[in-house]
Structures are given as C-alpha cells and as structure tokens.
C-alpha positions as a Markdown table, in Angstrom:
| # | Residue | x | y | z |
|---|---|---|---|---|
| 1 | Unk | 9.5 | 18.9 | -35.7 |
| 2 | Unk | 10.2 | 15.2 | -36.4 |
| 3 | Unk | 12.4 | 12.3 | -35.9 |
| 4 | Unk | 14.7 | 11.2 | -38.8 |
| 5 | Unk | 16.9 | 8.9 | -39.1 |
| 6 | Unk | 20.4 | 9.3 | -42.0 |
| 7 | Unk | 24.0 | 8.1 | -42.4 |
| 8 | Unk | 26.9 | 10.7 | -42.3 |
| 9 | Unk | 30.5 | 11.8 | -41.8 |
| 10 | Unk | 31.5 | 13.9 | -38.6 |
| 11 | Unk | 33.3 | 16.8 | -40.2 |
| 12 | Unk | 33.7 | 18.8 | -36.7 |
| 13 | Unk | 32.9 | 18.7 | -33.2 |
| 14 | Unk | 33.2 | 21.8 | -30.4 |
| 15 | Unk | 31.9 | 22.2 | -26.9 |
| 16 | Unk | 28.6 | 23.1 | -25.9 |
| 17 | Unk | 28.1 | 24.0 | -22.2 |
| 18 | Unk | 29.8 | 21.7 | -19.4 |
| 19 | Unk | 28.7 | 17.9 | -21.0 |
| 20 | Unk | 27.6 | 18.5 | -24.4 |
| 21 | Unk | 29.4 | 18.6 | -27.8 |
| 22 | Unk | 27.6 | 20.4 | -31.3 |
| 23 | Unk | 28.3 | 17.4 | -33.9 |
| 24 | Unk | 28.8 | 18.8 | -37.6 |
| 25 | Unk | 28.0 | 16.5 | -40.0 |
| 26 | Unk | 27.5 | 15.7 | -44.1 |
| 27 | Unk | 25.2 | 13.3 | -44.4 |
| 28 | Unk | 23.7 | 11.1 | -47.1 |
| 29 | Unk | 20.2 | 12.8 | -47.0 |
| 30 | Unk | 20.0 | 15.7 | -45.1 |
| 31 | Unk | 23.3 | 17.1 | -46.1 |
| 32 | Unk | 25.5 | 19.3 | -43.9 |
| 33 | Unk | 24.0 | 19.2 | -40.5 |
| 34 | Unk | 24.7 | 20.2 | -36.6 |
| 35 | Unk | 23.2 | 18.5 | -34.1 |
| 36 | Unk | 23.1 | 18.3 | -30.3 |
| 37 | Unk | 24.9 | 14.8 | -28.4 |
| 38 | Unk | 24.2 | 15.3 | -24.9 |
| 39 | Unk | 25.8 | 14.0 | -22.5 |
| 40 | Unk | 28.9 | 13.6 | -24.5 |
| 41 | Unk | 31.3 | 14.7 | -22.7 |
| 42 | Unk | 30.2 | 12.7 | -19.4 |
| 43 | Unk | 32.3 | 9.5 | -18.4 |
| 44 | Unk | 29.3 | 7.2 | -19.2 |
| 45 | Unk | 27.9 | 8.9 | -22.0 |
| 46 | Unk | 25.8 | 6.7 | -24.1 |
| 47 | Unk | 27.8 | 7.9 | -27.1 |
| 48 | Unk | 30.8 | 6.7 | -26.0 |
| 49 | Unk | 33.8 | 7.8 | -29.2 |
| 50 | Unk | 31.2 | 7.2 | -31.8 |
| 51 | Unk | 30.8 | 11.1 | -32.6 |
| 52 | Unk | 34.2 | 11.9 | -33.2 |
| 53 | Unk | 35.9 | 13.6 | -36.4 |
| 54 | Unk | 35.9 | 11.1 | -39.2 |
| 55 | Unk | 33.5 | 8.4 | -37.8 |
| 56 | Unk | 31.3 | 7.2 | -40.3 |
| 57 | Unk | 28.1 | 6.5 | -38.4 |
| 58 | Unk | 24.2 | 5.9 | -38.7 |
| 59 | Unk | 22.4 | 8.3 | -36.3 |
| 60 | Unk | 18.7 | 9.2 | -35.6 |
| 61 | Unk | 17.7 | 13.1 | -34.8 |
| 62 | Unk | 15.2 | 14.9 | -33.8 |
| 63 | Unk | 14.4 | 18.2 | -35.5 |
| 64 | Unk | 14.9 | 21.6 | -33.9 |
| 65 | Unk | 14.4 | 24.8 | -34.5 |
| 66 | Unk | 17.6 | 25.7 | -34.7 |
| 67 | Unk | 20.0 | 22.8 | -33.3 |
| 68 | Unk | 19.0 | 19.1 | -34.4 |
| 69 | Unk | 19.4 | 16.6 | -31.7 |
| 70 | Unk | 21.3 | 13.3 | -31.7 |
| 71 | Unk | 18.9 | 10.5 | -30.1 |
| 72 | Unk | 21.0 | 7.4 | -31.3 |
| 73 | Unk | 24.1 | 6.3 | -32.9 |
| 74 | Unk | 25.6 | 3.7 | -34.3 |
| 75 | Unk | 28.9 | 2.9 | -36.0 |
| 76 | Unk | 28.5 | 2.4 | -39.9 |
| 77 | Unk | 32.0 | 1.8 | -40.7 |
| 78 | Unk | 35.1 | 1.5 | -39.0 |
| 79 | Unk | 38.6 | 3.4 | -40.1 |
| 80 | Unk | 41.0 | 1.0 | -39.1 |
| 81 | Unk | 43.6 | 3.5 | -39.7 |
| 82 | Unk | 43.1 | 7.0 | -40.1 |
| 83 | Unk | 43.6 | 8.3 | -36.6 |
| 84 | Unk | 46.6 | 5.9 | -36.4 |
| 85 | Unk | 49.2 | 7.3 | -39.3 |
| 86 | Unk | 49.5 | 10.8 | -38.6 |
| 87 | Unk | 49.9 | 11.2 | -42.8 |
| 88 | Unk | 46.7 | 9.5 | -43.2 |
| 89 | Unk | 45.1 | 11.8 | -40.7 |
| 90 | Unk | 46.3 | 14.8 | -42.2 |
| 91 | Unk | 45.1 | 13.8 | -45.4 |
| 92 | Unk | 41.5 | 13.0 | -44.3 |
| 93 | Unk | 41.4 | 16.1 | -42.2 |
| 94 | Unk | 42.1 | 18.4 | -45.4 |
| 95 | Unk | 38.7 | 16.1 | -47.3 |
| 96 | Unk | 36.6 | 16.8 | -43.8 |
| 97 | Unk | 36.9 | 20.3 | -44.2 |
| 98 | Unk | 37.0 | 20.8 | -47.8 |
| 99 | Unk | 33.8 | 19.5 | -47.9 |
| 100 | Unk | 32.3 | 21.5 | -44.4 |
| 101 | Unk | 34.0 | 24.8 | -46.5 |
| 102 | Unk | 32.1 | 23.6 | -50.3 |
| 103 | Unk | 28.5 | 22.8 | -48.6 |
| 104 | Unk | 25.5 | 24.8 | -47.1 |
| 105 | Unk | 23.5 | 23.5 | -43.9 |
| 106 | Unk | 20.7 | 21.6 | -45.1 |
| 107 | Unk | 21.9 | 20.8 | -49.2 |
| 108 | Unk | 21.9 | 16.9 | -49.7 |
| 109 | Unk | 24.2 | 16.0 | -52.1 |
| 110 | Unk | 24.8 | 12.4 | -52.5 |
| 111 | Unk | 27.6 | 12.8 | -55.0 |
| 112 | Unk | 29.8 | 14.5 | -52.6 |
| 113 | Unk | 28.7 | 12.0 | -49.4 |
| 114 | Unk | 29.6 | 9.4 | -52.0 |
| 115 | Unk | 32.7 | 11.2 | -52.9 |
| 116 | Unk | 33.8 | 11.2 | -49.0 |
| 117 | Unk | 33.0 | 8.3 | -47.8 |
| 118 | Unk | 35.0 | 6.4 | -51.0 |
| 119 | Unk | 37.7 | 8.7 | -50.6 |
| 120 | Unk | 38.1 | 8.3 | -47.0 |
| 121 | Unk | 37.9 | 4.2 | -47.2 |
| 122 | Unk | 40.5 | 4.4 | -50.1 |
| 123 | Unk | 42.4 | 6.3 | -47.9 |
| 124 | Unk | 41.8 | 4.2 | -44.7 |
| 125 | Unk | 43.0 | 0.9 | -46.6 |
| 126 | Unk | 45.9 | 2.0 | -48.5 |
| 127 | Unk | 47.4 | 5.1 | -47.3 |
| 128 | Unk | 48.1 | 6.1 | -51.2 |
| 129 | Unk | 49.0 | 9.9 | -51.5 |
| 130 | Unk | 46.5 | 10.3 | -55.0 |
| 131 | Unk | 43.9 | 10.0 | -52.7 |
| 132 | Unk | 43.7 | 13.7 | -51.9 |
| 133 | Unk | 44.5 | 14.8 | -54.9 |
| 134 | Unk | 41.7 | 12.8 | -56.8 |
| 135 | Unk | 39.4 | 14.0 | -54.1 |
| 136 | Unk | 40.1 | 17.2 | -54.7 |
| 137 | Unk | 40.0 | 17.5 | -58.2 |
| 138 | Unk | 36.1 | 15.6 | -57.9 |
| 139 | Unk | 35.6 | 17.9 | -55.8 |
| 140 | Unk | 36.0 | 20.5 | -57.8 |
| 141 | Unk | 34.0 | 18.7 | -60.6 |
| 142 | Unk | 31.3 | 18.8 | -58.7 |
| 143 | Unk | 31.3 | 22.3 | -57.6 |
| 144 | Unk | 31.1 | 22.8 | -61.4 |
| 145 | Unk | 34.8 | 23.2 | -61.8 |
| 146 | Unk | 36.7 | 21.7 | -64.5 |
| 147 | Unk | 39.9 | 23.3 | -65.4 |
| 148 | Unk | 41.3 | 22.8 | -69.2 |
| 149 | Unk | 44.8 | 20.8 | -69.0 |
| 150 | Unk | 45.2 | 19.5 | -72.0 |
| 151 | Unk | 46.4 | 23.0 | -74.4 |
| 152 | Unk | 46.7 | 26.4 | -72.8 |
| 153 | Unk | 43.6 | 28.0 | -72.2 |
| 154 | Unk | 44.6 | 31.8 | -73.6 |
| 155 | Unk | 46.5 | 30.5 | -77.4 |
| 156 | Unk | 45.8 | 27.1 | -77.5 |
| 157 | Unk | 49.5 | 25.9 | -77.1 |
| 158 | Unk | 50.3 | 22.4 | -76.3 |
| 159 | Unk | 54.1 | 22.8 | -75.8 |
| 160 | Unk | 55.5 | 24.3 | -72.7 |
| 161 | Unk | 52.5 | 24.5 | -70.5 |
| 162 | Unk | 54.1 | 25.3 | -67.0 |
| 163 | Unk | 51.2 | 26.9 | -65.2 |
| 164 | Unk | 47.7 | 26.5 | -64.2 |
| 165 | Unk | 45.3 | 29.3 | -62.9 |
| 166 | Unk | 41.4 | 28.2 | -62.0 |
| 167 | Unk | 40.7 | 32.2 | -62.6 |
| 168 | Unk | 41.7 | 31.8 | -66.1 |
| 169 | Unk | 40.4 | 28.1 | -66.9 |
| 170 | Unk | 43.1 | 26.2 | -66.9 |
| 171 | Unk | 46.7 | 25.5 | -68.0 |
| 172 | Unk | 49.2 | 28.5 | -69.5 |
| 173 | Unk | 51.7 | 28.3 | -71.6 |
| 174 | Unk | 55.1 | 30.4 | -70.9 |
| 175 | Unk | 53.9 | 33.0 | -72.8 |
| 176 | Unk | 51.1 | 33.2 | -71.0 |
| 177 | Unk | 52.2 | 31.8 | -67.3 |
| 178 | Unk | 49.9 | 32.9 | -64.6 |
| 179 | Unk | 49.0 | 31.2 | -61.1 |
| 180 | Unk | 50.5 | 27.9 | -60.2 |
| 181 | Unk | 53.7 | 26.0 | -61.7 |
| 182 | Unk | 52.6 | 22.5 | -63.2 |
| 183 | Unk | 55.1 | 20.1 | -63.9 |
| 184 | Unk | 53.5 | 17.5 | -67.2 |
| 185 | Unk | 53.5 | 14.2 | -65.0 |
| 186 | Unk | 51.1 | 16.0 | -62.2 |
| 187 | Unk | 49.3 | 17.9 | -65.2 |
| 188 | Unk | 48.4 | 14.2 | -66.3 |
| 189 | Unk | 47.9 | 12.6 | -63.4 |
| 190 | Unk | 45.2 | 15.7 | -63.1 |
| 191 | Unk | 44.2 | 14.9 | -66.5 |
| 192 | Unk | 42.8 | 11.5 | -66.0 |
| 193 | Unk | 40.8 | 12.5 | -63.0 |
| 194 | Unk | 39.3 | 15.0 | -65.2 |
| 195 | Unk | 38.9 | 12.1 | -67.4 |
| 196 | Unk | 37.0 | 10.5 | -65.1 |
| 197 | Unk | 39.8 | 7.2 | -64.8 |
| 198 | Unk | 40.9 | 7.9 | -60.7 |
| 199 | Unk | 41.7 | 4.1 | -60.5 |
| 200 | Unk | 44.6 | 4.6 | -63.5 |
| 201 | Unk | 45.4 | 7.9 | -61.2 |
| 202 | Unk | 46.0 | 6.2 | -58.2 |
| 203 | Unk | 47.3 | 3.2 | -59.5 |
| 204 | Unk | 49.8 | 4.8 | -62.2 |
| 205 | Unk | 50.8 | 7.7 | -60.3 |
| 206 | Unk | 54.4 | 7.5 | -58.5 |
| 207 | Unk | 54.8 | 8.9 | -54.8 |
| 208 | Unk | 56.8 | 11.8 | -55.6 |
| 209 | Unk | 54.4 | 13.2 | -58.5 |
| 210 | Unk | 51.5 | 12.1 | -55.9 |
| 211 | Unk | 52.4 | 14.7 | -53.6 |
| 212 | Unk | 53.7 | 17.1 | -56.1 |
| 213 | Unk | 50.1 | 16.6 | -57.2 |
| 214 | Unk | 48.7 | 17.2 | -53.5 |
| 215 | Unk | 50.6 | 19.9 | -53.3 |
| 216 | Unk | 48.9 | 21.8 | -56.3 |
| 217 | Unk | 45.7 | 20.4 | -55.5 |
| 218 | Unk | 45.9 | 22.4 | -52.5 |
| 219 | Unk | 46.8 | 25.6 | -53.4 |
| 220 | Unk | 43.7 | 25.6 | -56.3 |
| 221 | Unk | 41.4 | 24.0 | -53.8 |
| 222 | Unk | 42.3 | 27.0 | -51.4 |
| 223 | Unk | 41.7 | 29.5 | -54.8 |
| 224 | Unk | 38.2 | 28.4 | -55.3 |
| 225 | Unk | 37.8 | 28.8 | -52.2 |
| 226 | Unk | 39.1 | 32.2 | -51.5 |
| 227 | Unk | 40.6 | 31.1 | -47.9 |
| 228 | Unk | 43.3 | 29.4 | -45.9 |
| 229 | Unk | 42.4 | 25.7 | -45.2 |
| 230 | Unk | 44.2 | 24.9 | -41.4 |
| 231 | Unk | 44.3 | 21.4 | -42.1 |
| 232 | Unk | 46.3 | 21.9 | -45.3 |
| 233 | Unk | 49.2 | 23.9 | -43.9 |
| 234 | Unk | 51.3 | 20.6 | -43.7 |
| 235 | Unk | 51.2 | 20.5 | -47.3 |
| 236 | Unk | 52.1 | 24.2 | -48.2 |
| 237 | Unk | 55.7 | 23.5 | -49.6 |
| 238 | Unk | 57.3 | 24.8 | -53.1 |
| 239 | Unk | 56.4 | 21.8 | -56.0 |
C-alpha cells in the first residue's frame, strides 16, 4: 500500500455511510478508479465541491485493498459552464459515462483521459453540438471500432447509402438497409471524424445535422455497448 498522486475526471459519486462519498474517477495514470473522500459530506469538509461529477482535479491517494483513499485535492481546471447550461450538462453527462461504461478499474489509458478532458473543455467553451458526436465516434476508434462510411459494406455501393449497422461494419445501401437511418450530411460529418479532421467536423457542421449526428451517435454508442445509457435518453428522438 502506497501513496500516489494522478490527475483525473469525476465520472460518478454515491454515498458511503452518514459523511462519506465513493469518488469514481478516470484518471491520467491509474485509469478508472474509486476512492474514499471522507468527510465529504460534512459542512466543513476539507473537500469542499471539489469532488463533484465533471470536476477536473489533481488528487493524492492512498492505496487500499479494496477502496483507494482521497488524502488531497486540488482543482486542475475549472468548467466555467457545464453545470450552468442544462444542454451542455446533458452532453457532458452522456461523455462521463460513456467512458465509466468503455473502461475497467485500474486500465490507464491516456488516449481516452486525453479524449475527455479535450472534449469536455471544447464543450465547456463553446457549447457546439459536434462535440458529442466527435467524442463518440473517437471513442469508438479507440475501442477498436471503425465503421466503413464511405461505400456499403455488403456490395460496395456508393449510391443510396441510407443505413448504418456497427454489427455489419458499416454503411448499407437500400438493398441492403439494416440498423440505423443515415442521412449523407451526418454520414460525412461522421466521415471526417473517422478521418481524423474533428476541427473541420465541428467547425463545418450545421446545428441541425449536429444533432441529427448526436442523435445517431447515440444509438451506435448504445449498440457497442449492448445497454441503455440514462444520460442519453434526452437525445433518443427519430433523425
């Protein structure tokens, strides 16, 4: 057992006893983690709101057996916004999930604290709906998920793509529509994400195909996954 000392996200908090909170966190070098604040919940804790849901913070632990423990905290950055525009907080609830839901206690991954954190201060200073989309579609890249959308993934077809299924690979033609409807402005805007150009994304891409975009990216991000994400029921509407 050992002190250590990281950076991370706070995905998750719940209740422990009568003053104490479990912190779930993804963290730069550690990975997903859950720790111990004592005292939290108290008036005069020494926390204060530093361990809440999206607070970017530097922290030191100590290792235990089965819980870690939070000894200090700190504030790494601040989210001017996020709690304050309810869209902006639904958005960055669906990434602090997504990524609780796509890690395992204990894996660093510096690509997807890297991911997060841009995300989320993209998010935080302009608000623009491509965010989530673009996070989700990393996301999947880095899960090792990288559907086809250029030509239809059963015949080749580049005319009249209208569906995309993760199952299969990719886009489907209408002769071989499965899974999703995908309209061709949100099957480029997924395109140059793929492409590796998420500036031109979020730049280029209009409002309304932005959350037609957000919309899709939820329900594949909820395929992969094989379950219901709460945070994303606000954006379960037809495309």
């Amino acid at each position: 057992m050992a002190l250590y000392r990281d950076q991370g996200v706070v995905l998750r908090t719940h209740k422990l006893g009568e003053a104490d909170r479990i912190i779930t966190l993804f963290t730069a070098g550690h990975g997903r983690i859950r720790a111990v604040a004592k005292g939290i919940r108290r008036t005069k804790s020494r926390f204060g709101s530093r361990l809440e849901p999206m607070s970017w913070v530097n922290g030191q632990f100590y290792e235990g057996r089965n819980l870690d423990i939070v000894t200090q905290v700190e504030t790494a950055h601040r989210f001017e916004h996020l709690r304050s525009d309810h869209e902006r907080l639904h958005r960055a609830a669906v990434m602090l999930e997504a990524v609780e839901h796509t890690t395992q206690e204990g894996g660093p991954d510096r690509g997807i604290f890297n991911l997060l954190t841009g995300a989320l201060r993209e998010l935080d200073r302009t608000g623009n709906h491509s965010v989530l989309p673009a996070f989700v579609a990393k996301l999947l890249m880095l899960e090792g998920i990288q559907p086809q959308v250029d030509a239809c993934v059963v015949c080749g077809r580049i005319e009249q793509i209208e569906a995309i299924n993760l199952h299969q690979g990719g886009v489907l033609c209408s002769h071989h529509r499965s899974g999703q409807p995908i309209g061709p402005e949100v099957r480029r805007a997924l395109s140059l994400v793929f492409a590796g150009e998420v500036r031109r994304m979020l730049d280029e891409t209009s409002a309304g195909i932005a959350d037609a975009t957000e919309v899709l990216a939820m329900q594949l991000l909820e395929q992969h996954l094989e379950r219901r994400l709460k945070s994303a029921s606000v954006f379960r509407t037809a495309i």
